[in-house]
C-alpha positions as a printed NumPy array, in Angstrom:
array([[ 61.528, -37.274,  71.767],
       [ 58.804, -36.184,  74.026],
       [ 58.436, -32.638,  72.403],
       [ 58.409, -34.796,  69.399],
       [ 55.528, -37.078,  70.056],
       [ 53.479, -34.166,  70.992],
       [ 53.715, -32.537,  68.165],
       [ 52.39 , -35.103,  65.908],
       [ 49.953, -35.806,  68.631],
       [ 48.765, -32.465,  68.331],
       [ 48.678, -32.172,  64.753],
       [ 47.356, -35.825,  64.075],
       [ 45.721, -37.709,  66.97 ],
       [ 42.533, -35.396,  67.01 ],
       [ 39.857, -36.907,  69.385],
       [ 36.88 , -39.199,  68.363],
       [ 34.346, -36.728,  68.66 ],
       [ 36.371, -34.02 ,  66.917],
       [ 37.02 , -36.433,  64.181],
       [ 33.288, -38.084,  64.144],
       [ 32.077, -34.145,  63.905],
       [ 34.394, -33.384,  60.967],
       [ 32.188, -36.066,  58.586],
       [ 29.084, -34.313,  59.709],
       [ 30.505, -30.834,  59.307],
       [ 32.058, -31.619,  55.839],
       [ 28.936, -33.114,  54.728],
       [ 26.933, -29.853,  55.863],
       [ 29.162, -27.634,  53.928],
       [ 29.122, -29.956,  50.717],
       [ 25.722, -29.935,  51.279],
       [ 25.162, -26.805,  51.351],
       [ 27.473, -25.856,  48.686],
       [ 25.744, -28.33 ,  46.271],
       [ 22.372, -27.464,  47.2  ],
       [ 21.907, -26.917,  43.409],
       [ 18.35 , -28.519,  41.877],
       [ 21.365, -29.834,  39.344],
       [ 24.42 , -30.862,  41.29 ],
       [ 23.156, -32.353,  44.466],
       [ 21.285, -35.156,  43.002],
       [ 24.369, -36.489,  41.969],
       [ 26.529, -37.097,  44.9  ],
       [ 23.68 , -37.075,  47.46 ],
       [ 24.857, -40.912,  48.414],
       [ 28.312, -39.753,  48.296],
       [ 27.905, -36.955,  51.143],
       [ 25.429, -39.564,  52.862],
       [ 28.283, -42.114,  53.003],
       [ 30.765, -39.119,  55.325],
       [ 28.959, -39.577,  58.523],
       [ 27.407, -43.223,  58.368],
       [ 30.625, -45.086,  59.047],
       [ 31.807, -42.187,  61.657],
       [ 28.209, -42.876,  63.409],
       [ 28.657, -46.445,  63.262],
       [ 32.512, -46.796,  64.176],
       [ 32.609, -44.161,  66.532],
       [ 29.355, -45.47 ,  68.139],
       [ 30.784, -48.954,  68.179],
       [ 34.322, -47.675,  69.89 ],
       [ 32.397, -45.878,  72.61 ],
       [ 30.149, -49.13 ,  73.094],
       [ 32.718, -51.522,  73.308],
       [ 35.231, -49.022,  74.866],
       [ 37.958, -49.835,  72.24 ],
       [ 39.784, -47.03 ,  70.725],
       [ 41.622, -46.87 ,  67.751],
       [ 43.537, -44.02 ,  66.571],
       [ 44.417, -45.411,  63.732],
       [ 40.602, -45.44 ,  62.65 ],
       [ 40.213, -41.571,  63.495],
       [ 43.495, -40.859,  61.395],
       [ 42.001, -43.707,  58.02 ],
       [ 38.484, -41.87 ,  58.234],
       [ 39.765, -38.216,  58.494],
       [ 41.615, -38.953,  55.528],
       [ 38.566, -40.691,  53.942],
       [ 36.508, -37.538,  54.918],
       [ 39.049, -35.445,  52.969],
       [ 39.293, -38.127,  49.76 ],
       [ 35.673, -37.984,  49.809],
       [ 35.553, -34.621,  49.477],
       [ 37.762, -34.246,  47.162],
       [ 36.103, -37.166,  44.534],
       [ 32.922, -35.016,  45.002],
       [ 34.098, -31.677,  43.982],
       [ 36.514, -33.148,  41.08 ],
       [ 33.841, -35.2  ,  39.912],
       [ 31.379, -31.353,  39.863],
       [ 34.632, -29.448,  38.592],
       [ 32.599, -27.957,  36.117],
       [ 30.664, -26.121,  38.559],
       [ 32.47 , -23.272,  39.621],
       [ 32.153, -23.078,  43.09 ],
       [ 32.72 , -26.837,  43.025],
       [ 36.246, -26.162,  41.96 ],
       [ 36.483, -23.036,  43.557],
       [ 36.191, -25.746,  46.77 ],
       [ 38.53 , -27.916,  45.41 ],
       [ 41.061, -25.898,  45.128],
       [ 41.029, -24.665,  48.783],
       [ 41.119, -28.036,  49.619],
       [ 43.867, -29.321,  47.674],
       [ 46.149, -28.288,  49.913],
       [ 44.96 , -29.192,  53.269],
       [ 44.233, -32.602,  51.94 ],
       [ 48.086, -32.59 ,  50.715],
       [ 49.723, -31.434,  54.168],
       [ 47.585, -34.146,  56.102],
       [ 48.381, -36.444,  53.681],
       [ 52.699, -35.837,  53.632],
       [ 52.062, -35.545,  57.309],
       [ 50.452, -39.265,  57.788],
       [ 53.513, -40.635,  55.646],
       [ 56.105, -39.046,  57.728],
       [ 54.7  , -39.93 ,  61.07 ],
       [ 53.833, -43.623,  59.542],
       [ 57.384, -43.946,  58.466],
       [ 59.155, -42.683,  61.705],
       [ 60.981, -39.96 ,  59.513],
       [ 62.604, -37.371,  62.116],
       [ 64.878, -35.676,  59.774],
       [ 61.82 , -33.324,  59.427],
       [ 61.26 , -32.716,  62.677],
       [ 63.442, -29.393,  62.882],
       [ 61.135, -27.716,  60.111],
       [ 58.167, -28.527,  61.948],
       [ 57.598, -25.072,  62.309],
       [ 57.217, -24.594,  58.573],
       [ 55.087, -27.372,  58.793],
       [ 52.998, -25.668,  61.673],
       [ 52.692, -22.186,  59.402],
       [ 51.703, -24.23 ,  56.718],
       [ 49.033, -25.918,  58.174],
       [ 47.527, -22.518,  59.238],
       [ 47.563, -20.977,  55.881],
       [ 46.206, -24.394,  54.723],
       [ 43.244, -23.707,  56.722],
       [ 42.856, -19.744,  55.89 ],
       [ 43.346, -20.623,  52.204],
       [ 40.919, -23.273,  53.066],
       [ 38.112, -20.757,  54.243],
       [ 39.014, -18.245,  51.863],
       [ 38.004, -20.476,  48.866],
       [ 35.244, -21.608,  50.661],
       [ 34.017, -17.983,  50.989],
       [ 34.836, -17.581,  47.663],
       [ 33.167, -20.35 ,  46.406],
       [ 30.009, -19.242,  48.858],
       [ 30.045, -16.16 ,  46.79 ],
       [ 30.299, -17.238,  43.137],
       [ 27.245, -19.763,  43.906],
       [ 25.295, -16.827,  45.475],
       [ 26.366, -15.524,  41.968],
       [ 25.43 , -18.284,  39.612],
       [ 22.139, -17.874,  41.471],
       [ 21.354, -14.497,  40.723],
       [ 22.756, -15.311,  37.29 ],
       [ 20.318, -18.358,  36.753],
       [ 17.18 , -15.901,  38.141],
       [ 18.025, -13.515,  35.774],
       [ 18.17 , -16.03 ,  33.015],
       [ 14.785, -17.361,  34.305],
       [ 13.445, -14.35 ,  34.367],
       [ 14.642, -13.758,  30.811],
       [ 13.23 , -16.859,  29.968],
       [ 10.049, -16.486,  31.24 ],
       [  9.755, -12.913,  29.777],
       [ 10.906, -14.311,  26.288],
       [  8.17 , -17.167,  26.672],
       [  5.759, -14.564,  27.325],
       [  7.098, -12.384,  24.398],
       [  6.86 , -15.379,  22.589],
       [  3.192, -16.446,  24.277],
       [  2.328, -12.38 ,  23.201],
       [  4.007, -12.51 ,  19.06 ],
       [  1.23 , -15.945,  19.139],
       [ -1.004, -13.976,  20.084],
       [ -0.2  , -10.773,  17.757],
       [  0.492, -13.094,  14.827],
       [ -3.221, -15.024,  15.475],
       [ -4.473, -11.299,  15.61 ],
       [ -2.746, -10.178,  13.006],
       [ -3.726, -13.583,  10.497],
       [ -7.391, -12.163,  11.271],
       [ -6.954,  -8.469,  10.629],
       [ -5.182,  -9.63 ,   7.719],
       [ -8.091, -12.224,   6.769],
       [-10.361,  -9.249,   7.379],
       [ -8.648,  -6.652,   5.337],
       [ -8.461,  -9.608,   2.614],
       [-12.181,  -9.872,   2.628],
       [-12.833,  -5.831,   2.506],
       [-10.516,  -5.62 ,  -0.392],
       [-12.235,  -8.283,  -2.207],
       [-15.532,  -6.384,  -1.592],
       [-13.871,  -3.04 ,  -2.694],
       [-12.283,  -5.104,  -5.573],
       [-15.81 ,  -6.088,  -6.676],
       [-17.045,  -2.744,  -5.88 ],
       [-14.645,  -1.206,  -8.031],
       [-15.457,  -3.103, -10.679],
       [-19.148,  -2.766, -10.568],
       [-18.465,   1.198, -10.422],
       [-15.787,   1.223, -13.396],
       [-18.958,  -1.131, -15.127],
       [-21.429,   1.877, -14.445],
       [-18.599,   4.619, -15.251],
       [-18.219,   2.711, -18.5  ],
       [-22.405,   2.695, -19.14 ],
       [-22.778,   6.253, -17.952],
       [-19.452,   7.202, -20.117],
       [-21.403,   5.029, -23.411],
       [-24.901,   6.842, -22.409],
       [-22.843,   9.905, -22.651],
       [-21.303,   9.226, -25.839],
       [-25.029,   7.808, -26.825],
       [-26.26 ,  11.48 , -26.027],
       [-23.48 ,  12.845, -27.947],
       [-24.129,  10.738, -30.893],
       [-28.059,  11.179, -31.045],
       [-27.461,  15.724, -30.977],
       [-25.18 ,  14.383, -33.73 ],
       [-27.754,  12.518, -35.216],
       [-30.707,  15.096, -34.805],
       [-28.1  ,  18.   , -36.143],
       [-27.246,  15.607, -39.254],
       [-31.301,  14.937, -39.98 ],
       [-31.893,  18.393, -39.54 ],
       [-29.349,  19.453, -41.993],
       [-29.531,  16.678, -44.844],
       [-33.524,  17.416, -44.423],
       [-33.043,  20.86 , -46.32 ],
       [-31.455,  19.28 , -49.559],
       [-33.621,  16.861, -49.682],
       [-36.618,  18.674, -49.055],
       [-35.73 ,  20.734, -52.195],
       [-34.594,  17.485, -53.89 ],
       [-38.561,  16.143, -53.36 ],
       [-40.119,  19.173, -54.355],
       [-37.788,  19.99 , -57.757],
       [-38.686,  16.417, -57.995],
       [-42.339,  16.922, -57.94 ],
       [-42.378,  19.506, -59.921],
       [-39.902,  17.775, -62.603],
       [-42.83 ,  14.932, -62.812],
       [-45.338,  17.994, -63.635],
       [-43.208,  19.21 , -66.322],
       [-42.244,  15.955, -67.953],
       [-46.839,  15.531, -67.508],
       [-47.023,  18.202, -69.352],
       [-44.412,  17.777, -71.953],
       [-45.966,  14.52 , -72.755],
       [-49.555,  16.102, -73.059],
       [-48.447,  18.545, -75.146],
       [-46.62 ,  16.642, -77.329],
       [-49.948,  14.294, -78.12 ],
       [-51.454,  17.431, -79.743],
       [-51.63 ,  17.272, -83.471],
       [-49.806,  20.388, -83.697],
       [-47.352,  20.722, -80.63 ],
       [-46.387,  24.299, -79.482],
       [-42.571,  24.474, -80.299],
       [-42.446,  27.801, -77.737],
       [-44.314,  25.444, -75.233],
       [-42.076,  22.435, -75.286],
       [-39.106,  24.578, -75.396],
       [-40.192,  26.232, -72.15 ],
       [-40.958,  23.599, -70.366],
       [-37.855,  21.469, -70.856],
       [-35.985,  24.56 , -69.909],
       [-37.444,  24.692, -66.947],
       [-37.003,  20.505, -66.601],
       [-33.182,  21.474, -66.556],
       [-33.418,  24.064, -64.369],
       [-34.767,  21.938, -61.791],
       [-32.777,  18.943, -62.662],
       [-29.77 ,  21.591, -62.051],
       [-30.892,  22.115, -58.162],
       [-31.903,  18.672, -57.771],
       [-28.446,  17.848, -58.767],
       [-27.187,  21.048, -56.419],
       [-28.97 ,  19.94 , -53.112],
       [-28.039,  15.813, -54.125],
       [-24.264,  17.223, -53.602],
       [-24.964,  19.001, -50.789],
       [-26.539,  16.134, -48.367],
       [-23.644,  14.196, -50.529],
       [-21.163,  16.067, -49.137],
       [-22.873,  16.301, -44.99 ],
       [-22.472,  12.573, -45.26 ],
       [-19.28 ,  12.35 , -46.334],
       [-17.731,  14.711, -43.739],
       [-19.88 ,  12.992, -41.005],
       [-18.32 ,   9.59 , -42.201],
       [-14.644,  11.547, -42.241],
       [-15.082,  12.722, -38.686],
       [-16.109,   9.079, -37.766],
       [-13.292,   7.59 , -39.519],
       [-10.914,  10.057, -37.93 ],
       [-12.622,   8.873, -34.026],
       [ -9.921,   5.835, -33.998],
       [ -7.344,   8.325, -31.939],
       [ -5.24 ,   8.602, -34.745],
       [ -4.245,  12.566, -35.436],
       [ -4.434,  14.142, -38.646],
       [ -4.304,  17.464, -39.715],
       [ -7.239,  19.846, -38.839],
       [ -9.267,  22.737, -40.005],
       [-10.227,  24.1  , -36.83 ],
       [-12.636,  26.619, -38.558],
       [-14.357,  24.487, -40.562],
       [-14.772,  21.824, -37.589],
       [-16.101,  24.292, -35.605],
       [-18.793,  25.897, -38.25 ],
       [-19.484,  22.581, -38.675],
       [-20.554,  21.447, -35.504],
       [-22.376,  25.101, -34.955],
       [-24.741,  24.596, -37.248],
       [-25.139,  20.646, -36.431],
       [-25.79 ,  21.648, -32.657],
       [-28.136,  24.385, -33.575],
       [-30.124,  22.466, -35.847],
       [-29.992,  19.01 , -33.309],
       [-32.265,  21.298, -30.718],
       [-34.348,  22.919, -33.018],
       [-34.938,  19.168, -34.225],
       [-36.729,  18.617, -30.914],
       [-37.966,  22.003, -30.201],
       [-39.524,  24.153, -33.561],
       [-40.29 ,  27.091, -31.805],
       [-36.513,  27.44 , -30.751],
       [-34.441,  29.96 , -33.093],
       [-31.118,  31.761, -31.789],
       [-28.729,  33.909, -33.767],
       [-25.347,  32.64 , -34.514],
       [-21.965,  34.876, -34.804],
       [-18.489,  33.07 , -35.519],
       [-15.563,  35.13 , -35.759],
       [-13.003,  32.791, -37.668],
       [ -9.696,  33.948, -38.057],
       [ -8.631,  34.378, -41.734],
       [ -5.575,  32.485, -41.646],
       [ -5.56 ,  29.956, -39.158],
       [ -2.909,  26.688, -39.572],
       [ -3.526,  23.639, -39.494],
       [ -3.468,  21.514, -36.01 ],
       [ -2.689,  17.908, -35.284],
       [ -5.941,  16.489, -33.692],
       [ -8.318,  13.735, -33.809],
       [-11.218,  15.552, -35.434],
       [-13.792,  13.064, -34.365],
       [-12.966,  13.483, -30.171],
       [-12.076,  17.701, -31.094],
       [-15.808,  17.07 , -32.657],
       [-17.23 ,  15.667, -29.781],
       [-15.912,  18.465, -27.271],
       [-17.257,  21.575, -29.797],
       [-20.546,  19.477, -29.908],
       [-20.863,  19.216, -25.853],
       [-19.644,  22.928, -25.645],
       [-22.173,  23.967, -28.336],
       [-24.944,  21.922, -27.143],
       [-24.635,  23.494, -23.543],
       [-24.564,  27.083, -25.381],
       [-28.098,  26.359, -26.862],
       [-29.478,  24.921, -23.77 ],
       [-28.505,  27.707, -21.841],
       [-30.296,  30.405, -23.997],
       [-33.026,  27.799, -24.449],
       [-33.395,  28.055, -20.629],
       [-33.126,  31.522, -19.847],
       [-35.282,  32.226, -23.163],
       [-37.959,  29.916, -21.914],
       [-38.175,  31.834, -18.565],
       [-39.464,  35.24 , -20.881],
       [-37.308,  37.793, -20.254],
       [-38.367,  40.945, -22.085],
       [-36.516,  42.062, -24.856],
       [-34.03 ,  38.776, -24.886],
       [-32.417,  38.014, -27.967],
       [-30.838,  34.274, -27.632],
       [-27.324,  34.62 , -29.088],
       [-24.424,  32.007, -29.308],
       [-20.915,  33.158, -30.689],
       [-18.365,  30.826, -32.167],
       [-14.533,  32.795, -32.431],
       [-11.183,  31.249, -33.705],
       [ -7.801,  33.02 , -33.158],
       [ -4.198,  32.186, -33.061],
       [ -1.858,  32.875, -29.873],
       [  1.962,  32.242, -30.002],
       [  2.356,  28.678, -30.351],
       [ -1.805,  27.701, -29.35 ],
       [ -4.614,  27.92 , -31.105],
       [ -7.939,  29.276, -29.343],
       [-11.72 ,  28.148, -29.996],
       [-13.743,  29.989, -27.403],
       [-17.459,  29.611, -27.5  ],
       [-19.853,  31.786, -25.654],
       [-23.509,  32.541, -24.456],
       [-25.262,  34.554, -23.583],
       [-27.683,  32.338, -21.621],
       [-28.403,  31.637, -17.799],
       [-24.833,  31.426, -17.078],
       [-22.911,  28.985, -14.013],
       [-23.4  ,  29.798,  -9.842],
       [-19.831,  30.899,  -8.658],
       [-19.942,  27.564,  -6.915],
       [-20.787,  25.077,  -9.573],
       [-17.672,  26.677, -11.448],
       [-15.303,  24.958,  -9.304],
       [-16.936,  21.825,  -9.883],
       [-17.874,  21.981, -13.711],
       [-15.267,  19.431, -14.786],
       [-15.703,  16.982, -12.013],
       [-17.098,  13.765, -13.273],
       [-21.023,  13.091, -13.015],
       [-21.551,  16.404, -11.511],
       [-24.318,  18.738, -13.587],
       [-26.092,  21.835, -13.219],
       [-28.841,  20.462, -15.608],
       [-32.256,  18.9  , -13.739],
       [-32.227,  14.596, -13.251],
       [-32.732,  12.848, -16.618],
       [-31.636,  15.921, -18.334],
       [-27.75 ,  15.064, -17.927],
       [-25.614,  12.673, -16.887],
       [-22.73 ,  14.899, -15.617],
       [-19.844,  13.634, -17.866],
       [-20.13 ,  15.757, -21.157],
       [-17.768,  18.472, -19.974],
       [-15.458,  15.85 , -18.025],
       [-15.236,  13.89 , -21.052],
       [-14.415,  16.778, -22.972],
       [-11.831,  17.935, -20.429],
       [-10.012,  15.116, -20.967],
       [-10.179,  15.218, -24.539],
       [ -8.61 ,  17.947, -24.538],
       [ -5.817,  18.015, -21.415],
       [ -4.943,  14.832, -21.544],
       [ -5.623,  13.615, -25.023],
       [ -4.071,  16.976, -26.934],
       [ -1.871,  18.678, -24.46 ],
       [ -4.159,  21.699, -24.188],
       [ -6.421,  23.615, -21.704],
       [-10.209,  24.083, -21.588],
       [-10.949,  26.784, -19.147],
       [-14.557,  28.893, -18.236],
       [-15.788,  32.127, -17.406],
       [-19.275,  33.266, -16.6  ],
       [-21.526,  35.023, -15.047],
       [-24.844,  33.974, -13.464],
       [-27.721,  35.311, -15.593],
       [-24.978,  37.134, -18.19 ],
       [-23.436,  34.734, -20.327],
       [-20.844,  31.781, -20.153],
       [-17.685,  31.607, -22.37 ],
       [-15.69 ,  28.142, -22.672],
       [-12.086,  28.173, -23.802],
       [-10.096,  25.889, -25.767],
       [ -6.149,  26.032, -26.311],
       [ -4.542,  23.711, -28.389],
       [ -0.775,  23.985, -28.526],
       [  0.516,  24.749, -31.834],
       [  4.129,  25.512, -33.271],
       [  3.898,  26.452, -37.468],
       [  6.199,  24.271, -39.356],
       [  8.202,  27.618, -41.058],
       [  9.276,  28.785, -37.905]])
């Protein structure tokens, strides 16, 4: 019974101070297991409340001299119930349970061991060996968790940094997209506000384009004009004059006839030659009849709408209409004129009135080139502007040539680019032969190329494509 009694005295009956320092060592580890911004704030009283009574009992036992074992034995096991409320009530924190479970079982064995010993029970007595074993690995398993548990909150430490970190990097991610996205609202405002300004640039230029393009078309229209005087001024010169002289005739018909005795021979003479002139009045009326009415053809055909063409008589036309449109302005001016038409030469689907305007601009280039280089008097020069039709495969060819001051190597690249010129300011506006390039590549499917040389002569090209319907 002796052996007996020190074993539970030895496993149970620890001393006051041993017992007093197991509140204050419980508390430290809690403590410092919990020290958590999150966790400790909630059992802070809880871990406060393991060493107070220990401090005050203890401290009152040594005092007063009375010990009770039975009060070291009811506050060890409060230390351990403590405990355990504390980590099952911050299960969710890992090493919190981590804890828990290492202490479940050392809480257990002092617990079965209090009940034995309370209730006298010595049947157990001969497995107090497997008692003693199990209170060792109680302990180990005990500081093993508690390492553990040491180890996961060193973890969930490092994890929670990181996540900081994180955090604060995605705030200032988010702090920098502000930023970007304020920049970026007043790149965007600023880009709005240069657009608008290009937008209203764009349309003041495409208002000029469209004022240079009508001064150009003005231009066209008043050679047009000048050409048309010049050539319904012939017939009706020789209407005036037959005129004139068909008001002489008819004076003298009537004074002759107021003689007593009229000469027969006389009368007969004169009213032959009053029909001879009414004849060429009536000749040259037709004529100037019949400028008009192509001019108002070729203005009626100017809608766009394509009709079946005589490219040789378009272009004979507009020959003699050019010609005649400078020598309207300048008397002195005469040049010699050569067309080559080709005999037999189909039909092509155009719109005269644009194919008009290009042979005008073409031909009206011609003249001022031979105007130019005749004006500088060269010896011996002989102004001379050729006008040649021909058919090639499926295109038809109108190629129109110089022999006047002829185009710089480098303005040849650059003879088709809008508003540029080789003519001096106020003399051009630079669109004539873009205008006319598009004419023909764009509206008619064709080509209108250029050769020259300076001082030698200048020959532009026209190919309309072309595919005879009896093929």
């Amino acid at each position: 019974m002796e052996h007996d009694e020190v074993y539970w005295r030895t496993h149970f009956d620890w001393p006051l101070l041993s017992v007093a320092t197991l509140g204050f060592v419980a508390a430290s580890v809690l403590r410092s297991l919990l020290n958590n911004p999150r966790q400790l704030p909630q059992v802070r009283a809880w871990l406060l409340g393991l060493w107070v009574p220990a401090v005050l009992g203890f401290g009152g036992s040594a005092a007063f001299g009375y010990v009770n074992k039975w009060f070291a034995v009811l506050y060890t096991l409060f230390v351990l119930g403590v405990c355990a409320a504390v980590l099952l009530r911050l299960r969710r924190y890992r090493p919190a349970a981590t804890a828990l479970w290492g202490l479940t079982p050392l809480a257990l064995h002092y617990t079965i061991g209090l009940v034995l010993r309370a209730r006298d029970l010595q049947f157990v007595l001969p497995y107090r060996d497997y008692f003693r074993m199990w209170s060792k690995f109680n302990l180990l398993w005990l500081g093993g968790m508690l390492v553990l548990a040491f180890v996961q909150k060193k973890n969930l430490r490092q994890e929670q940094e990181r996540l900081a970190e994180a955090e604060q990097l995605r705030q200032q991610v988010a702090a920098r997209n502000v930023a970007l996205e304020h920049l970026v609202d007043e790149r965007m405002a600023a880009l709005t506000q240069q657009a608008d300004a290009l937008q209203a640039a764009l349309r003041e230029l495409r208002a000029t384009q469209q004022q240079l393009i009508q001064s150009e078309k003005m231009a066209s229209l008043g050679e047009l004009t000048a050409g048309i005087a010049h050539e319904i001024q012939n017939p009706l010169n020789f209407v005036n004059n037959f005129a004139d002289v068909s008001a002489e005739l008819v004076a003298e018909l009537e004074a002759e006839q107021t003689h007593p005795t009229p000469d027969a021979a006389l009368e007969a003479e004169l009213l032959n030659d009053l029909r001879h002139n009414l004849h060429k009045i009536n000749l040259h009326g037709q004529r100037a009849a019949s400028i008009v009415r192509g001019m108002l053809q070729h203005s009626r055909a100017s809608t766009g709408e394509r009709q079946p063409t005589n490219l040789n008589a378009l272009a004979d036309e507009y020959l003699r209409l050019a010609y005649h449109g400078l020598r309207a302005r300048d008397k002195s001016f005469n040049a010699t004129l050569k067309t080559d038409f080709a005999p037999i030469l189909p039909l092509v689907s155009a719109v005269p009135g644009d194919l008009g305007r290009v042979l005008l601009n073409l031909l009206t280039n011609a003249f001022y080139a031979v105007q130019q280089r005749q004006q500088a008097g060269e010896a011996g020069y002989a102004p001379t502007v050729a006008v040649a039709t021909r058919r090639d495969g499926d295109e038809v060819e109108v190629s129109i040539r110089d022999n006047g001051t002829g185009i710089p190597e480098a303005a040849r690249a650059k003879i088709f680019q809008p508003f540029f010129t080789t003519k001096p300011t106020g003399e051009g506006t630079g669109l004539g032969l873009s205008l006319a390039h598009d004419i023909v590549v764009q509206g008619h499917g064709g080509t209108l190329t250029v050769a020259s040389q300076e001082g030698e002569f200048t020959e532009f090209v026209v190919r309309l494509p072309f595919r005879d319907s009896t093929e």
